[in-house]
C-alpha positions as a printed NumPy array, in Angstrom:
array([[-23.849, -15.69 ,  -4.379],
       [-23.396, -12.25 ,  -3.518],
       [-20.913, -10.448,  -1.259],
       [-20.142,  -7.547,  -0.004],
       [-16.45 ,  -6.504,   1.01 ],
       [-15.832,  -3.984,   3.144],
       [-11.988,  -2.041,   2.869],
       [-12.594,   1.593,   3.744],
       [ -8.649,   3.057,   3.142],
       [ -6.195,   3.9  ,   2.54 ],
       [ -4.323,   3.255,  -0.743],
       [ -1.991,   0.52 ,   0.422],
       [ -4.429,  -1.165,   2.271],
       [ -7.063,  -1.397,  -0.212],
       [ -4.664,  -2.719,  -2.802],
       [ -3.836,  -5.332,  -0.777],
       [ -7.125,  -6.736,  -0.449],
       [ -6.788,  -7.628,  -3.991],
       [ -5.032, -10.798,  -3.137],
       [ -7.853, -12.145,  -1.541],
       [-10.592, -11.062,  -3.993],
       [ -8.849, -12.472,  -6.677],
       [ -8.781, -16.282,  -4.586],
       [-12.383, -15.483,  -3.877],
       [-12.947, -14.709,  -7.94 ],
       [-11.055, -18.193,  -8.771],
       [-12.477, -20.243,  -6.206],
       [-16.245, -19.038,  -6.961],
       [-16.38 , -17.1  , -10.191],
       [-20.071, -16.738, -10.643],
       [-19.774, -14.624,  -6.994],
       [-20.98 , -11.284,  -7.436],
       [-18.331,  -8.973,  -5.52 ],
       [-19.259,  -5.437,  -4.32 ],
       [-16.363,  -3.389,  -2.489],
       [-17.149,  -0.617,  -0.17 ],
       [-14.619,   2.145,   0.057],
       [-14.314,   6.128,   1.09 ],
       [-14.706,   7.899,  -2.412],
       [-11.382,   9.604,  -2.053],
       [ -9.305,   6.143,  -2.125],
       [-11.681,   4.437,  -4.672],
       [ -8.652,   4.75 ,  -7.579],
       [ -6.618,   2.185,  -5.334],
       [ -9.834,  -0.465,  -6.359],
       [-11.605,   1.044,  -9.155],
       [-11.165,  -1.12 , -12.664],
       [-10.608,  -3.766, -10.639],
       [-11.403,  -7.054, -12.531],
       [-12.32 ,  -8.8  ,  -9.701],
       [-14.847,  -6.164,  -8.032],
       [-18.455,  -6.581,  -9.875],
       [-19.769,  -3.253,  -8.143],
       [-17.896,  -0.369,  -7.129],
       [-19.667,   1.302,  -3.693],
       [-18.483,   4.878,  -2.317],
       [-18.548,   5.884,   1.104],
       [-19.138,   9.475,   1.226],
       [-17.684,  10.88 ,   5.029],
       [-19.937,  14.152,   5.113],
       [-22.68 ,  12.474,   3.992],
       [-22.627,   9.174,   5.796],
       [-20.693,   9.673,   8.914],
       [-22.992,   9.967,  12.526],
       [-24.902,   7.509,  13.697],
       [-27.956,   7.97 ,  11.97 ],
       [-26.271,   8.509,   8.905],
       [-24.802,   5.239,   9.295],
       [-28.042,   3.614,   9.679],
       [-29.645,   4.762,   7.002],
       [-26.902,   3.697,   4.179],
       [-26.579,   0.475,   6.268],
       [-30.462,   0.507,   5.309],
       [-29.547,   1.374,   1.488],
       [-27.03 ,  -1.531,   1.767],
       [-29.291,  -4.009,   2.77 ],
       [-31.15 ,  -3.245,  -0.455],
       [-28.422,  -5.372,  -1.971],
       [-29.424,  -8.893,  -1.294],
       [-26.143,  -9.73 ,   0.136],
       [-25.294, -13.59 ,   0.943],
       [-22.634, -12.692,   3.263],
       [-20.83 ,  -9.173,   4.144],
       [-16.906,  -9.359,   5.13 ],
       [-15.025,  -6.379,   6.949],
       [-11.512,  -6.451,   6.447],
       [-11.403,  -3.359,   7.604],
       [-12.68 ,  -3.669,  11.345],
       [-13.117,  -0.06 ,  12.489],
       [-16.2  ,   1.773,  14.016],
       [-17.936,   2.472,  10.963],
       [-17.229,  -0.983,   9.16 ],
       [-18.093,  -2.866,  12.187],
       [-21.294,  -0.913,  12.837],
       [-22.508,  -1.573,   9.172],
       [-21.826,  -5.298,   9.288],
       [-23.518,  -5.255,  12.559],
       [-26.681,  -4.113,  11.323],
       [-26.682,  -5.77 ,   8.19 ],
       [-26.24 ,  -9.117,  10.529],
       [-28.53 ,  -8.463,  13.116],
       [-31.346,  -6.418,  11.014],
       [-31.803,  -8.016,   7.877],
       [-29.623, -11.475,   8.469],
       [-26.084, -11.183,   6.423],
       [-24.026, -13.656,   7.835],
       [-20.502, -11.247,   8.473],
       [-17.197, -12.314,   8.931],
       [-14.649,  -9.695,  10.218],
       [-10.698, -10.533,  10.183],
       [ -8.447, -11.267,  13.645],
       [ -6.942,  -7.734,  14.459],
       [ -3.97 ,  -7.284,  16.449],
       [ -4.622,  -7.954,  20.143],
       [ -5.621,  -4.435,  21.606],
       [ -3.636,  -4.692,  24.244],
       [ -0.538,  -5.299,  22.615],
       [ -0.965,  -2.407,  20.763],
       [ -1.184,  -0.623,  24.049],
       [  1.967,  -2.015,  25.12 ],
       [  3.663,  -1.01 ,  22.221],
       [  2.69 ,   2.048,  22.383],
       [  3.862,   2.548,  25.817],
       [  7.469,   1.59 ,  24.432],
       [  6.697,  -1.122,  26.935],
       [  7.337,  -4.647,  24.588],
       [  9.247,  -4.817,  21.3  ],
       [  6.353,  -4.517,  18.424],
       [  6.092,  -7.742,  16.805],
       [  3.377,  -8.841,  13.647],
       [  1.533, -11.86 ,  14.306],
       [  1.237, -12.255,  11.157],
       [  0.981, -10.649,   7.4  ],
       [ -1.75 ,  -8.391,   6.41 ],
       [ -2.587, -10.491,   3.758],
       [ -2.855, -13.272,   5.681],
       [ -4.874, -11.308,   8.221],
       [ -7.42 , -10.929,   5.407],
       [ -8.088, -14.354,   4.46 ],
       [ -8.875, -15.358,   7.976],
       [-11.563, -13.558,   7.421],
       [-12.859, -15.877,   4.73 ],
       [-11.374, -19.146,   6.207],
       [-15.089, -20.639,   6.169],
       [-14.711, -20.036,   1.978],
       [-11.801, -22.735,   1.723],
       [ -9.376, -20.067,  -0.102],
       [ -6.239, -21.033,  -1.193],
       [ -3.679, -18.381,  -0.071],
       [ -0.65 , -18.308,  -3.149],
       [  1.408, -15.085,  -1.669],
       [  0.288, -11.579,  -2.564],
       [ -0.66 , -11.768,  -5.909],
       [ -1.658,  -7.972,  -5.575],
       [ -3.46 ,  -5.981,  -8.406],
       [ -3.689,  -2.614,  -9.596],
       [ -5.32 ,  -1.504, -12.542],
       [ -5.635,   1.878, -14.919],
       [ -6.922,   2.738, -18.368],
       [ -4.663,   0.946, -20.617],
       [ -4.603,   4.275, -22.145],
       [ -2.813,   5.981, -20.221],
       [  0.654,   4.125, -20.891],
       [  1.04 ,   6.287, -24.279],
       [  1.799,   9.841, -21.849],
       [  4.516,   8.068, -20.67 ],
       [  6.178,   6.034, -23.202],
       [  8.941,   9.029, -23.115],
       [  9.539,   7.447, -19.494],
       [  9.787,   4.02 , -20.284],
       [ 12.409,   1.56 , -18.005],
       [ 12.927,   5.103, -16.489],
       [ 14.337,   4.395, -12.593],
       [ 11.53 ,   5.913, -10.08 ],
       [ 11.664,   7.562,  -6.665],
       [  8.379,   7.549,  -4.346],
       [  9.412,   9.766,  -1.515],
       [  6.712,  10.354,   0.821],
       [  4.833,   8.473,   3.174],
       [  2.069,   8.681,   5.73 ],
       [  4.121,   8.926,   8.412],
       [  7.44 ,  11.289,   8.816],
       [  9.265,   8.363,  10.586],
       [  8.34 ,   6.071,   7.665],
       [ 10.372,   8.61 ,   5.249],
       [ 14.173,   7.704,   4.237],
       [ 16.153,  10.959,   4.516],
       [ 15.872,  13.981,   1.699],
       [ 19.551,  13.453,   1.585],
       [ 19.599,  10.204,   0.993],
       [ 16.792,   9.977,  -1.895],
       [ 19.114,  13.297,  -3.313],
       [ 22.562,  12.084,  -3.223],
       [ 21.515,   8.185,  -4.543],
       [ 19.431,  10.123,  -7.479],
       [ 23.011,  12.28 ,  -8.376],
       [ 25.347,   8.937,  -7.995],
       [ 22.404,   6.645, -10.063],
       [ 22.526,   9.591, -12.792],
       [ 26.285,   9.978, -12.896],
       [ 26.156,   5.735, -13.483],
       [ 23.113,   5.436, -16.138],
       [ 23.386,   8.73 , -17.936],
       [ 19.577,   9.118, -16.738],
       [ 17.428,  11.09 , -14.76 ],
       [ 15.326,   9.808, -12.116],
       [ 11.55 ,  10.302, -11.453],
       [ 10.209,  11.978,  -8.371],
       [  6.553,  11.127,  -7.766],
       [  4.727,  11.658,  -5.148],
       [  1.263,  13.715,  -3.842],
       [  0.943,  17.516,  -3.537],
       [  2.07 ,  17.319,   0.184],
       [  5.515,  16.2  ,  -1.166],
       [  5.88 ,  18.906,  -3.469],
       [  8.588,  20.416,  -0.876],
       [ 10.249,  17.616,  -0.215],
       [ 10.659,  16.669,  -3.868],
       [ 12.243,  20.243,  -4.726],
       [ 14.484,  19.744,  -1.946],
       [ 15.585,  16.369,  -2.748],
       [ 16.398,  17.751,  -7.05 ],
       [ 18.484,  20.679,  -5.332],
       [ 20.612,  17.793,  -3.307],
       [ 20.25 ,  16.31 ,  -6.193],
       [ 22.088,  18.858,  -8.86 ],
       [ 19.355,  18.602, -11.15 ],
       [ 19.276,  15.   , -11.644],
       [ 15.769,  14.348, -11.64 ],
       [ 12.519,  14.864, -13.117],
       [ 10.184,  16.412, -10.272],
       [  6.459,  14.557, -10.849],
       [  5.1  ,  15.55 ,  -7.701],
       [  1.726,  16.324,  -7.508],
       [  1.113,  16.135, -11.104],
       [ -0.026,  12.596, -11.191],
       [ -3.272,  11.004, -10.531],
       [ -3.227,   7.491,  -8.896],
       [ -3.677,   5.845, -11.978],
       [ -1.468,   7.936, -13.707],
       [  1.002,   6.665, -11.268],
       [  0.343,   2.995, -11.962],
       [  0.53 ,   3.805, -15.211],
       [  4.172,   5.328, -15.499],
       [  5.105,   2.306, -13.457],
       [  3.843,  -0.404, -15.416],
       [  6.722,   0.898, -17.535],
       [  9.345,   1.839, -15.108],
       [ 12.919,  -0.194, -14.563],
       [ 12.459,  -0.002, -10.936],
       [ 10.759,   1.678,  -7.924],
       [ 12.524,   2.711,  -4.988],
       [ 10.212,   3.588,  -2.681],
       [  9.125,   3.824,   1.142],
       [  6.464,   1.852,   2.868],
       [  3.829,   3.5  ,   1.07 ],
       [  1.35 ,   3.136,  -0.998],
       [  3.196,   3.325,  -4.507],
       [  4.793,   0.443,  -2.792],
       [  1.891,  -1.792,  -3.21 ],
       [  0.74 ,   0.078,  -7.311],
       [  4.171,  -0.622,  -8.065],
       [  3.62 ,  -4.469,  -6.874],
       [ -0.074,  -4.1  ,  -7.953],
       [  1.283,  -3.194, -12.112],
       [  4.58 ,  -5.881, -11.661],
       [  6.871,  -3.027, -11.294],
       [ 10.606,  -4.243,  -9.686],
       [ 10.136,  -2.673,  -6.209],
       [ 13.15 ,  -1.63 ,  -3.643],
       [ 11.298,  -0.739,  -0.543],
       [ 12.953,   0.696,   2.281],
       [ 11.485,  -0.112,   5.914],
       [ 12.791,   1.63 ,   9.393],
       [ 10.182,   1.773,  12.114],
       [  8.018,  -0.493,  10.385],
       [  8.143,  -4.626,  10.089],
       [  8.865,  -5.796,   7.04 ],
       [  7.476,  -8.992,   8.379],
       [  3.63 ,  -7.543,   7.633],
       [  4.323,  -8.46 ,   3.833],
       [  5.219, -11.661,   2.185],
       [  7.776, -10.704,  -0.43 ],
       [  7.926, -12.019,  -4.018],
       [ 11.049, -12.202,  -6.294],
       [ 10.476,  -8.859,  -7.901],
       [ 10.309,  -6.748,  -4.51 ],
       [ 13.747,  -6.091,  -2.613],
       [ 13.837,  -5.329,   0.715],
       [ 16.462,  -2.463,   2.447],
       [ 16.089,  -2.393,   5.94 ],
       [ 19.386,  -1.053,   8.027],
       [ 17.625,  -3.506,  10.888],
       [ 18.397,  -1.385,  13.901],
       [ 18.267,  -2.62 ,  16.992],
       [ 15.258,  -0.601,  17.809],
       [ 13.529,  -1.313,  14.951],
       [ 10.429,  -1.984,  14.405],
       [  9.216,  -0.023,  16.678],
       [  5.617,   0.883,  15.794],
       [  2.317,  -0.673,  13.583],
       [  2.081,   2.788,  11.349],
       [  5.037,   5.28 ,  11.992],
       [  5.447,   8.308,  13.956],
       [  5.668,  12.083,  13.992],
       [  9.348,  11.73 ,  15.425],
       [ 11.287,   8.863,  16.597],
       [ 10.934,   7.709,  19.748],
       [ 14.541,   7.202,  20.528],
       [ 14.8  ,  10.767,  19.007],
       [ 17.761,   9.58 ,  17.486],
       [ 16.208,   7.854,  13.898],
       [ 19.408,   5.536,  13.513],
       [ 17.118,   3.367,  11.246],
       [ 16.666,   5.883,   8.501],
       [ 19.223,   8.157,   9.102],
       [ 21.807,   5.24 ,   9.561],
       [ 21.01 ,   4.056,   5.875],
       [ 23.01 ,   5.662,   3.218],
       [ 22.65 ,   6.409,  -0.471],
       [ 25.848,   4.014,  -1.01 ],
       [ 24.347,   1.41 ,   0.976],
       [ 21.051,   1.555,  -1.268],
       [ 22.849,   2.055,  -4.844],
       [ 24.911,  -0.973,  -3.855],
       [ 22.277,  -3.088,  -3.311],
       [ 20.738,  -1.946,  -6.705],
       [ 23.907,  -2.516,  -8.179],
       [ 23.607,  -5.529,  -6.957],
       [ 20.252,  -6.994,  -8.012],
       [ 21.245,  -5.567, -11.455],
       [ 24.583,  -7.786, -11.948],
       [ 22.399, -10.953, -10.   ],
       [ 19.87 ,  -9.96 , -12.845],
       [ 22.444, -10.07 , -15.546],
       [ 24.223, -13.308, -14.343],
       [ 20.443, -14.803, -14.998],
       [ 19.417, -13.816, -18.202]])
């Protein structure tokens, strides 16, 4: 049998689909798996041990209509038994639509939130709610497979490599401080003061990572900090990333991408949600939740330029003592265990 998978971004999302390919792997290991992707997020899947065939979407190339034809054509070439689009947009429905109806692939495409709900949400009209995880929301895409769903056994993987640059950094605490969305992002003074009080308690500086467009808020966050951190940003590749956190103590992070590497490479993950439901992941013992659970929150699928309330009580109502305690916390729980 042979598949094709179809996941075309972003980081977080693609590394999630990694639960499911790995049920697919167990349940039919002689399956030949290739995983379409946009070129610029294939380090989120690439090295993957359960993708056969790595397949890059280039956007100038292939985008347009007939564009999309003709590497739906090129696809085709493939033999596949059956293509699956867990990723349900224009251009991933389109090419499982012509793969079905010109050259017979039997697709499958995964229940999406109800349209109008989205609308309604968006309106500030209903409270937004998940239906379910996004996990989940994946393997009901392959419910015709008989896949047995164990929680999100996510994976991530790098040259094995590139642990030795940062064996300096091992059980090193780490800071991911960005996000896609500016609602999505605890406060700069928050990330700053926790780093100063976690240094002043350990003796140890923490790690800032995070892409070029967080270079700013990284330097502001090691001025609040008093220069007690070591500012990564933008100097890491994804890999690189999962790399340095195969080997980290911990992760504190937003709901981001290095949330799911960290999870990916079995790094201890503190993730910090505001307008965003927790309730779209099903958490393991190794990932903590911090979530100030506002009244208003959640209050949107993907995060917003500026809160709607305008006032951003769910972020800005969090403080640095309120996350170092529950550190402290899982630390002394950790103790009592071992």
């Amino acid at each position: 049998m042979k598949i094709l998978v179809i996941r075309l971004s972003s980081i977080g999302d693609v590394i999630l689909t990694t639960a499911v390919l790995r049920a697919f792997k167990e349940k039919y290991p002689e399956t030949i798996i290739d995983f379409l992707v946009i070129d610029k997020f294939k380090d989120a899947i690439s090295l993957s041990p359960y993708v056969d065939n790595l397949i890059l979407y280039d956007k100038e190339k292939n985008d347009g209509l007939r564009n999309l034809i003709k590497f739906s054509r090129n696809l085709s070439k493939n033999n596949y038994d059956y293509v699956f689009d867990i990723h349900s947009k224009f251009r991933s429905k389109l090419i499982s639509f012509i793969l079905n109806k010109f050259y017979g692939v039997k697709s499958y495409s995964y229940k999406k939130r109800a349209f109008w709900k989205s609308i309604l949400v968006n309106l500030k009209l209903i409270k937004y709610k998940v239906d379910n995880t996004i996990v989940k929301n994946y393997f009901s895409a392959f419910k015709d497979f008989d896949l047995k769903y164990e929680g999100e056994k996510l994976n991530f993987s790098f040259e094995e490599n590139l642990k030795n640059k940062f064996e300096e950094y091992k059980n090193y605490m780490v800071f991911a401080v960005g996000a896609s969305k500016e609602t999505k992002k605890w406060t700069e003074e928050g990330f700053g003061k926790l780093a100063k009080k976690l240094y002043e308690t350990y003796g140890q500086k923490i790690i800032l990572i995070g892409g070029k467009e967080d270079c700013e808020r990284c330097d502001t966050i090691e001025k609040i900090s008093e220069n007690s951190v070591i500012n990564l940003a933008g100097k890491l590749t994804l890999k690189e990333t999962g790399a340095l956190l195969s080997q980290a103590k911990f992760l504190l992070t937003n709901d981001s991408g290095p949330f799911h590497i960290a999870r990916g490479v079995g790094c201890k993950t503190f993730v910090i949600f505001g307008p965003t439901s927790p309730e779209m992941f099903d958490f393991g013992e190794n990932e903590i939740l911090v979530y100030n659970n506002s009244d208003c929150s959640p209050c949107s699928l993907h995060g917003d330029k500026v809160c709607p309330k305008k006032h951003f009580n769910c972020m800005k109502k969090l403080s640095y003592e309120d996350v170092f305690n529950i550190i402290r916390s899982d630390e002394k729980d950790g103790n009592k265990k071992s």
